[in-house]
VEXLODO-890174 format. One record per residue (C-alpha): residue in one letter; x, z, y negated. Coordinates in steps of 0.2 Angstrom, whole numbers, plus 5000, padded with zeros to 4 digits. Layout:
BEGIN
aXZY ...
% end
This chain:
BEGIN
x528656754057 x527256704072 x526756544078 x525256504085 x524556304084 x522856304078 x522656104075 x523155954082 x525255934081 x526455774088 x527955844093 x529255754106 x530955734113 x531955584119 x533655534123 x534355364132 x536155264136 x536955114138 x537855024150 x538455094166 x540355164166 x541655054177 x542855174184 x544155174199 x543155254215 x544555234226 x545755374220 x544255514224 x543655444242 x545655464245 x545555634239 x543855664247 x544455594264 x545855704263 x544955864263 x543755804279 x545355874290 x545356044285 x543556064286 x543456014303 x544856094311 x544556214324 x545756274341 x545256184352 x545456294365 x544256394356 x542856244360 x543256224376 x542956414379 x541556404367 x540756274377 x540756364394 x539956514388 x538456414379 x537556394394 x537556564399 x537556644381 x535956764378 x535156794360 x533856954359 x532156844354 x530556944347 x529456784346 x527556834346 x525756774356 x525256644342 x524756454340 x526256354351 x526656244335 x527156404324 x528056464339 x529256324342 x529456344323 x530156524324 x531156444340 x532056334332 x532356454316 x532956564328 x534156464338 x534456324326 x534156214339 x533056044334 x531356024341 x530655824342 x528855824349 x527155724344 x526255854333 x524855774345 x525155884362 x525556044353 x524056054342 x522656184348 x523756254361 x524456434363 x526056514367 x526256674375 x527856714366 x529556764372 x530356934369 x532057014377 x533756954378 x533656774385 x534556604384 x533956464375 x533056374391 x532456544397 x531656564383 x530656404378 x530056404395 x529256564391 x528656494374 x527856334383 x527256444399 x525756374403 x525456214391 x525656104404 x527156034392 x528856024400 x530556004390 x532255924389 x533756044382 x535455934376 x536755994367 x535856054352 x534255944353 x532755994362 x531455844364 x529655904371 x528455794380 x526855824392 x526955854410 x527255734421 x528055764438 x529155924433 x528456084430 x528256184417 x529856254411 x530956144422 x532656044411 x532455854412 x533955744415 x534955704402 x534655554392 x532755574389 x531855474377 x531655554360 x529855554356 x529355454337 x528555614328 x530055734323 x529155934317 x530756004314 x532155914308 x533955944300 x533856124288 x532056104285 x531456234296 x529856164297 x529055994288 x528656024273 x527255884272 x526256014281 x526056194273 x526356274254 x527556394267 x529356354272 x529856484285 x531856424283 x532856354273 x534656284269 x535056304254 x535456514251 x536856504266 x537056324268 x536556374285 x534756354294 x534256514290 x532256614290 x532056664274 x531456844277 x533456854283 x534356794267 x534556954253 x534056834240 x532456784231 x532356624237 x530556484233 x530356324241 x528956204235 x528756104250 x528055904249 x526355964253 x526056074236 x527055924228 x525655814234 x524155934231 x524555974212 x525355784211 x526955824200 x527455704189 x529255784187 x530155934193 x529656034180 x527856034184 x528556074202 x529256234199 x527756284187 x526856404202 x528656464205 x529256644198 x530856674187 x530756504178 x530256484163 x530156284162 x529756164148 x530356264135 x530456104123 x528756034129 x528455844138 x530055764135 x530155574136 x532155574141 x531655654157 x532555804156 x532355964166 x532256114154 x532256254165 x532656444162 x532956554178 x532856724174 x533156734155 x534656594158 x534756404152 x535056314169 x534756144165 x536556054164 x537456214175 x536256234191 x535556074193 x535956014211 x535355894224 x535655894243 x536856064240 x537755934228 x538055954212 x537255854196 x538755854183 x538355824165 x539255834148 x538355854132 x536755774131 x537055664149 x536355714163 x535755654181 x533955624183 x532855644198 x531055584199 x529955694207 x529255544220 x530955524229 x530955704234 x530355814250 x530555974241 x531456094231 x532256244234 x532656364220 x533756514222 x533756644209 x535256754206 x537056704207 x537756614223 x539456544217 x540056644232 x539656474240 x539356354227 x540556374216 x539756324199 x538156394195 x537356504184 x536956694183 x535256634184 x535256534201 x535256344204 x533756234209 x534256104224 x533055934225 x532955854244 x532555714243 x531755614258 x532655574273 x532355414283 x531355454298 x531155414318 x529255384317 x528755204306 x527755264291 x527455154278 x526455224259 x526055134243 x525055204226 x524555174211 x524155284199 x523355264181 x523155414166 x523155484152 x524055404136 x523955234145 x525255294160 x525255174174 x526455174191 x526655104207 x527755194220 x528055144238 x528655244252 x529355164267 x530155234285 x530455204301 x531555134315 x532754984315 x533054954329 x532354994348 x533255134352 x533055204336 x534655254333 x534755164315 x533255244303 x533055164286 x531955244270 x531655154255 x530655244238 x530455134222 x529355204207 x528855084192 x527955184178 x527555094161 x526655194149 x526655314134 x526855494131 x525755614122 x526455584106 x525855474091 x526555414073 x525155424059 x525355224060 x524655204076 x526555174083 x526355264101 x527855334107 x528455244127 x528755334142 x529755194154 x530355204169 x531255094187 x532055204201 x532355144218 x533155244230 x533855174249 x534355264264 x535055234281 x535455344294 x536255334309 x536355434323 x537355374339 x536855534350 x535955704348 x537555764341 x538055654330 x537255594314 x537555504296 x536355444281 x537055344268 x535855344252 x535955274237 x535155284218 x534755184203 x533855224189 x533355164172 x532255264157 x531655184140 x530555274129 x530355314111 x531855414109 x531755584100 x530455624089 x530955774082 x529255844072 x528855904053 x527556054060 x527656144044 x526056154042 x526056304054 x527156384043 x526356274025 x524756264027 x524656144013 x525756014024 x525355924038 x525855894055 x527055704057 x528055644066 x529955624057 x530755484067 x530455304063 x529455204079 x530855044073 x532355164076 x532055304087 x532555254103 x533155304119 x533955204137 x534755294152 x535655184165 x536055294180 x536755244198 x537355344214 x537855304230 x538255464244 x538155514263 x537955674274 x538855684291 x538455784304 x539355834321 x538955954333 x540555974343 x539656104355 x538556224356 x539756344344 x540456224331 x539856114318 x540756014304 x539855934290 x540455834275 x539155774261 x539755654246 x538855574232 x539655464216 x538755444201 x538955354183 x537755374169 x537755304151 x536555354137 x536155284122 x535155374108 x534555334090 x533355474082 x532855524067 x532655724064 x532155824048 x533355934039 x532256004024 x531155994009 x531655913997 x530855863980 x530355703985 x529855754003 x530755774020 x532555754019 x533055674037 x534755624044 x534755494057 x535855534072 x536855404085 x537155484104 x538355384114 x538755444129 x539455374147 x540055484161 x540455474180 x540755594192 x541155634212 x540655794221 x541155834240 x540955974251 x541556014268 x541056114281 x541256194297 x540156304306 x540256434322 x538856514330 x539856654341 x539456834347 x540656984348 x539957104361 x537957124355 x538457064338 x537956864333 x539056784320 x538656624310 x540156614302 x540456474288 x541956404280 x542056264268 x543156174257 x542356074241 x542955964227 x542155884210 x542855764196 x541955714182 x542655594168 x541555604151 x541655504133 x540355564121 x540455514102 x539155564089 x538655504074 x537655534058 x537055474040 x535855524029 x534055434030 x532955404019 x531455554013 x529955544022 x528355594011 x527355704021 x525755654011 x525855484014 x527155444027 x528055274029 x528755204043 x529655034045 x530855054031 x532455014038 x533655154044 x535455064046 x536155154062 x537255294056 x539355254057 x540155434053 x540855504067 x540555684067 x540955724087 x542155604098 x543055674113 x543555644133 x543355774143 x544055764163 x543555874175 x544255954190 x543756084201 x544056134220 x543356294229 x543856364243 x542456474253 x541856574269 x540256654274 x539856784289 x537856814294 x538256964305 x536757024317 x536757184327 x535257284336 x534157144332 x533557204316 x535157204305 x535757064296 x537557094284 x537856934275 x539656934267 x540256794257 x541856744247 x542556604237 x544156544225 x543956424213 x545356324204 x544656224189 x545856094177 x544856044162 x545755924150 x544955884134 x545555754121 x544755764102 x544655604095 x544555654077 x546055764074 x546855694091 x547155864097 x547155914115 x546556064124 x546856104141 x546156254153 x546756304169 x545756434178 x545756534195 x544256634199 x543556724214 x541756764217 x540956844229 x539356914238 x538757074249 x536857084257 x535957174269 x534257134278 x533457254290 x531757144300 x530557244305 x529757204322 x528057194314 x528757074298 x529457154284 x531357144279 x531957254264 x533457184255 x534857254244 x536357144238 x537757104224 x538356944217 x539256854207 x539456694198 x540656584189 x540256404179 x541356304166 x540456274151 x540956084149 x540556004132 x540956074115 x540356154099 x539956034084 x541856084078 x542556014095 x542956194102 x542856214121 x541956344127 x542656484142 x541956474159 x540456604160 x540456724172 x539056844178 x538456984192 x537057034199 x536057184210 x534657134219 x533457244228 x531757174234 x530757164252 x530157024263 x528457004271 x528056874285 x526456904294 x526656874311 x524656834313 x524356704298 x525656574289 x526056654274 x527656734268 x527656854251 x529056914242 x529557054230 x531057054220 x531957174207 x533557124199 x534857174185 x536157034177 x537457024165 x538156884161 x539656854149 x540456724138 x538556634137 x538256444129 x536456424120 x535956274118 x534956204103 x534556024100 x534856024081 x536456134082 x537056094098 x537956204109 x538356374104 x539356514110 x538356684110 x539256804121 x538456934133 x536856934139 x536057064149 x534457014160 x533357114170 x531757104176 x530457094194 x529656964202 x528156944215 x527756794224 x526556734238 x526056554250 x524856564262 x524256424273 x522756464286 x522456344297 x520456334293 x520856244276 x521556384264 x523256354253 x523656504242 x525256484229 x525356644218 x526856724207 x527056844194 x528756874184 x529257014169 x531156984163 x531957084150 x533356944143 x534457044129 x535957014118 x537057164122 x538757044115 x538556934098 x538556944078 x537857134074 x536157064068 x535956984086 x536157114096 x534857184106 x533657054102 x532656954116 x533356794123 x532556644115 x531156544123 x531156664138 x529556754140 x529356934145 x527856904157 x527356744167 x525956744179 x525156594191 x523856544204 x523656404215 x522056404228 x521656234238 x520156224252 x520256044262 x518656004272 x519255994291 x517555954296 x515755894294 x515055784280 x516555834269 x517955814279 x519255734270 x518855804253 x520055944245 x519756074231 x521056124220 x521356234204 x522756364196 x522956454180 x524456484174 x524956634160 x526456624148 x526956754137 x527656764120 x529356734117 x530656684102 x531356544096 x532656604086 x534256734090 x533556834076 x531856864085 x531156804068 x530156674075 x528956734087 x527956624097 x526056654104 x525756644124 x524556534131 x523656514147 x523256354156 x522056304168 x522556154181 x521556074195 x521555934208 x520455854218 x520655734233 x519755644248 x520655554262 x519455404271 x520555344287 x522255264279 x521855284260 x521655454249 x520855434232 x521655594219 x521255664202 x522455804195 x522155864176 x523555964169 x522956084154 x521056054160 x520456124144 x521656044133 x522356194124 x523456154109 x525056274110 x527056274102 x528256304116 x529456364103 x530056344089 x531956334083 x531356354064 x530256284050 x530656104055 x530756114072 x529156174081 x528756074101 x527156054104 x526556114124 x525955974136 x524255904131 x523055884144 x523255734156 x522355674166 x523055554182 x522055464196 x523055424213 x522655284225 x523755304242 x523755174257 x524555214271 x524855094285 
% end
């Protein structure tokens, strides 16, 4: 059977909640608070030694003639070492470099040599300034003032406000780390390609990124994130924010909106080694905006397509003089509908309120915390599940099977966290980041089972769901050198709780005729409980991490982790209770060889380990998965341009597998065996250019499942996915200010049955963007699907066909002040 969409066809999904959960905090922070000990212990007489041989400690740097600014980048990657300066003094200037074994202050000198900028070095904070009365190269007092404009900041390795390339990077090692040293396909989408292609969730953020295969269920109101990395389901196992966790259960899960975040990070391949619970495929991690030392105050509105209007403000800066206290605050309102539309005229909503504060204080150069904070509500028009068997009937046509008066959905969702941040010298540092969370979701929806005499038999369905969670992970990190080998060694201690209560429920609904469909008649909210349970959750990892470098070139990164996971859960309809208690190591092996003119080949192993939480529609739990990886592929980072290009081979297998489907639920399927190669470049040149480009081929197979299964291709993962993104920005003359953007992205086929019965057509989509920025305002137009190609994203069978993302249109206002 193939599927292609040759007319027009409403498809959706929607799910929602109700009230937030009311659980006992004070019973995790003690736990929490007990495990900041551990973390940061350390000898001390190991610092004090530490400390003394800082000043005089020597580091082999190979820092090229370029531009000063991308210079003091690669200073700070190198060192770790936080650079505060006014973009202001360093733009249009040149650095001479630094090469040879040298201290940290012998070699910025060298790097500032002749810039007529001077310096001041304390304790791991460096803040720049222009000359004054001291000569180039000379160390201020102590106690300098920090200057408003911070360029490199935290594990950013560089702001990603300003270039499609992030040179660095937290999230692979937990570590501030170059990319081109970590043996791992690693993308960041940084806040300026957010901005240029204006996403409007975080799925169209990872669409220019390779190994995801994303909205495999086309727009969904709910605001879920349906996201494939490399042939595997990653939306409720490897959805993380801030190197946290986002628990979920069932159909609950956290949501992020894409306006409260500075960028996204997506490893692909296993890295439970250091997180624990994550799948073969990889994780995607959402930072979301810091507070910041320079006042900076943003407000838009934006208007679109299917009547979609929001507002969203942006605010940051200093509390008070010193500016020891930073404050942020992001708030989105967005009233509107989605694509989709009942034969009635009924439009289906698209809801949304998020705000989201942040504090952070920072006593001294060493020291720092940020308190932030989340609540969110979604109301839309719930599921709405299509009839698109005309695809498959050509006498039939395309509806919509839920009822505008029943379907409907509401998520409630509220989170408070921090991260801390000490550096004790110039060896050790200790972190420890929390968040706490509660959801509740509530759907109603109407679904389509099969024809009947009459018409479309339907059954309306009841999700109740509520669950709250706490995720902590503590760390401590050395920066130490054996002879003329560096170490940055990493241990860490995490924990994670989750407490969930789902019930379900479903009753027949009345036939629908296709023909001449009505809606209105009254659907009484379904009372058979055909799934009720409580699940609890508890999990604690113990792990540690070496980044070894020798002769300059070599970089050997071992990892290893133990997991211990307690999983209670209580079936309310046959009052049964199953409990799993599970110990499991995972580990990881890579090495990195940089050449001096830029390019790093890569080999490395992995492995990964998640619990599958939730259960079939029989209540059976499911076993944890567990997977491993090879990974060979080679780095390139131009030392002459701003660009960094990746290539990647990789082979998987992956056992004890859930599929998810959204009419049977979750399914266990077994063993699945993934393999596949992936290519992607960013290039920013300074004279306007932005270049975002990927291609990916995965081979996803059953190799363990019913005998009719096996060897058949994953479902909804595509063999070949190709993308381009090119922008040109005016920096001068009559047009400067305006911006040119456009991409095309290429899908291939792909299944959307086990079976491999259902096959579903590629498509190719064409985007652009255009911009013009007039002092303190910048007026935008982005269009999604520029031609408005009608497409299925798959389809689970006759009944159950998603229709692809419309094109949309969405103008942007922007004030800054």
């Amino acid at each position: 059977m193939r599927v292609d969409m040759k007319s027009r066809t409403q498809t959706g999904r929607g799910q929602g909640s109700q009230a937030l959960l009311k659980t006992g905090l004070s019973a995790h922070l003690l736990a929490a608070s007990a495990l900041v000990a551990v973390a940061a212990f350390a000898p001390s007489t190991v610092w004090a030694q530490a400390a003394a041989n800082s000043q005089v400690q020597r580091t082999s740097f190979d820092i090229a003639a370029q531009p000063l600014s991308k210079a003091l980048v690669q200073y700070s990657n190198k060192t770790g070492v936080q650079l505060f300066f006014d973009a202001n003094i360093v733009r249009g200037k040149n650095s001479g470099g630094a090469q040879g074994s040298l201290t940290r202050s012998e070699a910025l000198g060298r790097i500032l040599s002749g810039s007529g900028l001077t310096y001041s070095l304390r304790g791991n904070t460096v803040t720049i300034s222009a000359q004054q009365s001291v000569d180039a190269g000379a160390v201020a007092p102590d106690g300098s003032l920090l200057l408003d404009t911070i360029t490199v900041e935290g594990n950013s390795g560089s702001d990603t406000s300003r270039s499609v390339v992030v040179e660095s990077s937290g999230g692979a090692t937990k570590t501030n780390t170059p990319l081109i040293e970590v043996p791992q396909s690693v993308s960041v989408v940084s806040r300026k390609q957010i901005e240029m292609q204006n996403a409007q969730s975080v799925t169209e953020m990872l669409r220019y990124v390779p190994g995801v295969s994303i909205e495999t269920y086309g727009p969904d109101p709910k605001g879920y994130d349906w996201i494939f990395m490399r042939g595997f389901n990653a939306q409720s196992t490897s959805s993380y924010q801030n190197g946290l966790r986002q628990l979920s259960n069932s159909y609950t899960f956290f949501r992020t909106d894409p306006y409260e975040l500075d960028s996204i990070e997506v490893l692909r391949g296993p890295v439970s080694s250091l997180y624990g619970q994550s799948d073969a495929g990889g994780l995607v991690n959402r930072v979301t905006k810091k507070p910041q030392a320079e006042a900076s105050h943003e407000a838009s509105v934006e208007y679109g397509s299917f009547n979609r209007k929001q507002i969203g403000v942006d605010l940051t800066g200093p509390v008070n003089e010193d500016k020891t206290l930073l404050y942020r605050l992001v708030g989105v309102v967005r009233k509107g509908n989605t694509q989709f539309e009942y034969s009635n005229g009924d439009e289906v909503k698209d809801d949304r309120y998020m705000i989201a504060p942040s504090l952070t204080w920072a006593p001294d150069a060493d020291t720092s915390l940020t308190v932030s904070g989340q609540l969110l509500r979604d109301d839309s028009g719930g599921s709405v599940l299509p009839a698109t068997i005309s695809s498959l009937y050509p006498n039939y046509p395309n509806i919509l099977v839920g009822d505008p008066d029943f379907n409907r959905s509401v998520q409630k969702q509220g989170s408070i966290g921090y991260e801390f941040e000490h550096h004790i010298n110039d060896t050790w540092t200790v972190k420890q980041n929390l968040r706490y969370g509660q959801v509740s979701f509530l759907l109603d929806n109407v679904l389509a089972l099969g024809l009947g005499p009459t018409g479309i038999t339907r059954q309306a369905r009841r999700f109740d769901e509520n669950m709250s969670g706490l995720v902590v992970d503590n760390q401590a990190i050395a920066e130490f050198e054996t002879g003329n080998i560096s170490h940055q060694a990493l241990f860490g201690l995490d924990y994670s709780y989750s407490d969930s209560d789902v019930t379900q429920y479903r009753d027949p609904a009345p036939t629908l005729n296709p023909f001449n469909p009505s809606y209105g008649i009254p659907i009484s909210v379904p009372t058979t409980v055909t799934q009720s349970y409580r699940q609890k959750y508890n999990q604690t990892g113990l792990y540690a991490q070496d980044q070894i470098k020798f002769n300059d070139n070599w970089i050997v990164t071992l990892g290893g982790r133990y997991d211990w996971l307690d999983l209670n859960s209580h079936n309310r309809l046959d009052s049964s209770d199953t409990d799993q208690s599970i110990g499991k190591f995972s580990g990881r092996a890579g090495i990195t060889y940089v050449t001096p003119w830029g390019i790093a080949p890569y080999v490395s192993y992995s492995e990964s380990f998640v619990p599958n939480l939730g259960a079939d529609n029989s209540g059976n739990t499911f076993d944890p998965s567990e997977g491993r990886q090879w990974e060979v592929g080679v780095k390139y980072q131009p030392k002459e341009i701003d660009a960094l290009f990746t290539l990647a081979w990789f082979d998987i297998v992956k056992s004890n597998v859930v599929s998810y489907s959204y009419i049977d639920g979750p399914q266990a399927t077994g063993e699945v065996h993934s393999r596949g190669l992936e290519l992607e470049g960013k290039v920013d040149l300074s004279y306007g250019w932005d270049f975002v480009g990927s291609y990916t081929y995965t081979k996803a197979e059953i190799t363990e499942d019913a005998a009719a299964f096996i060897g058949k291709q994953v479902t909804m993962v595509p063999e070949h996915q190709a993308s381009a993104w090119l922008n040109y920005t005016f920096n001068s003359g009559m047009l400067e200010g305006l911006s040119l953007g456009s991409g095309v992205r290429y899908v291939g086929a792909s299944y959307g049955d086990k079976a491999n019965t259902i096959k579903v057509d590629g498509r190719t989509l064409v985007d652009a963007g255009v911009s013009y920025k007039y002092k303190d305002m910048t007026f935008q137009v982005n269009a999604t699907n520029l031609f408005d190609k009608k497409y299925f994203t798959t389809c689970e069978d006759a009944f159950s066909c998603y229709e692809g993302d419309r094109r949309s249109v969405i103008g942007r206002v922007k004030v800054s002040f």
